[in-house]
C-alpha positions in Angstrom: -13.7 -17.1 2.6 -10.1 -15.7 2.1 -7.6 -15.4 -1.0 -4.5 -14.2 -2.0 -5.3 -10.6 -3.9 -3.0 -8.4 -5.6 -2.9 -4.4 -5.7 -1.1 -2.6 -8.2 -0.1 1.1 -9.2 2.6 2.5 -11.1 3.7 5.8 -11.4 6.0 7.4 -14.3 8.7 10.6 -13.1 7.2 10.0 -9.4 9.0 12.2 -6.7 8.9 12.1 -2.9 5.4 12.0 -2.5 2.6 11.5 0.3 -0.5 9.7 0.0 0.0 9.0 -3.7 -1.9 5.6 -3.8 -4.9 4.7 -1.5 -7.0 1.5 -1.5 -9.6 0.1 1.0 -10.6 -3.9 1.5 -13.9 -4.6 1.3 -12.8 -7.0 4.5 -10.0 -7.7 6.5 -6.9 -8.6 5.4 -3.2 -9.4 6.4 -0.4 -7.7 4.1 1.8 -10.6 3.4 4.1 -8.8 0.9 5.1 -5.9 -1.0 7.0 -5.9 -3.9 8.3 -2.8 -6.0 9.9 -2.6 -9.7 11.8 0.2 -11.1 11.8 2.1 -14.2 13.4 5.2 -16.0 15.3 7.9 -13.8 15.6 11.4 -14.1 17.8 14.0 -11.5 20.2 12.5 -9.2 18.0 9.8 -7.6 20.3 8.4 -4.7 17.3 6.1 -3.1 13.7 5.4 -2.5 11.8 3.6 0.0 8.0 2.7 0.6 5.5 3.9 3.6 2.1 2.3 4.2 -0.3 5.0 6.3 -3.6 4.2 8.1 -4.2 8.2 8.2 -1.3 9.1 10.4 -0.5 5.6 11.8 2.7 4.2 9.6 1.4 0.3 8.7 4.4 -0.2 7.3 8.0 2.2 7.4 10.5 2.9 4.8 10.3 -1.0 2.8 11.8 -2.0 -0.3 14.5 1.0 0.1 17.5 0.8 -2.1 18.1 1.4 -5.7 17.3 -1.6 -7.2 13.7 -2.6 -6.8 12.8 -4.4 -3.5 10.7 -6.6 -1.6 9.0 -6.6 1.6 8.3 -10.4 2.4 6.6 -12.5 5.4 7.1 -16.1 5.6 4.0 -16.5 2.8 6.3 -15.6 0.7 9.9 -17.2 2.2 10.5 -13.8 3.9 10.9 -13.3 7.5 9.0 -10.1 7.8 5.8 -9.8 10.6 2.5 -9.5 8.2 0.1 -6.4 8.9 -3.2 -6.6 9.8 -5.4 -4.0 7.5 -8.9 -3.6 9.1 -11.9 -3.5 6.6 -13.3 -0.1 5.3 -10.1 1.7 6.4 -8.4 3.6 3.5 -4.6 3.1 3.5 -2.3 5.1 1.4 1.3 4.7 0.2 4.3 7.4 0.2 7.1 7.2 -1.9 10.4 8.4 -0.2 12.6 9.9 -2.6 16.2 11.0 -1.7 19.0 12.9 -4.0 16.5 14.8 -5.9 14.9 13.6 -9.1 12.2 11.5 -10.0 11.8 7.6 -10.9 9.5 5.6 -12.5 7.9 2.9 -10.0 5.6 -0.1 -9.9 4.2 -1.6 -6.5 2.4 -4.5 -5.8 0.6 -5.4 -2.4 -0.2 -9.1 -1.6 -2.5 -9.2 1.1 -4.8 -12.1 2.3 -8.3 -11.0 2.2 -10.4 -12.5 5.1 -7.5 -13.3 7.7 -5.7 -10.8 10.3 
């Protein structure tokens, strides 16, 4: 059985940070998409992009960079991005690259298709 599942975090004032978010599939899964929204900024923000971590391993590297939100897209989505296999049990964890200084308020979403790799 597969399906298209969401995961979602937001974080208010959120600085460079590593390993904020983790989540684990309770079966394998291909990310298909990543999509981030922006909110109120504080300090001299100057960017922000997205990692994606199996422990040390980078899934995914500095996505949905810029200043105005972002996407990450495969072609489930109309994008042209390579989806990433995520392996069952596995925790993966998200860092939030911050540059200029300052803080910014974030959402994420992950799209991932749960039983297909």
């Amino acid at each position: 059985m597969s399906g298209l599942v969401s995961i979602e975090y937001s974080a208010v004032a959120q600085g460079d940070g590593d390993g904020l978010f983790a989540f684990r599939l309770p079966r394998n899964g291909t990310l298909v998409g990543v999509t981030k929204g922006l909110g109120t900024k504080a300090g001299n923000v100057t960017g922000h992009s997205l990692d994606v971590k199996d422990g040390a391993v980078v899934v995914l590297d500095n996505v949905c960079d810029g200043l105005d939100g972002g996407e990450w897209l495969t072609g489930h989505f109309g994008g042209e991005e390579d989806a990433a296999a995520l392996e069952e049990g596995k925790t993966y964890t998200l860092d939030v690259n911050v540059t200029g200084g300052g803080t910014q308020a974030l959402g994420v979403i992950f799209w991932v298709l749960l039983g297909q790799v």
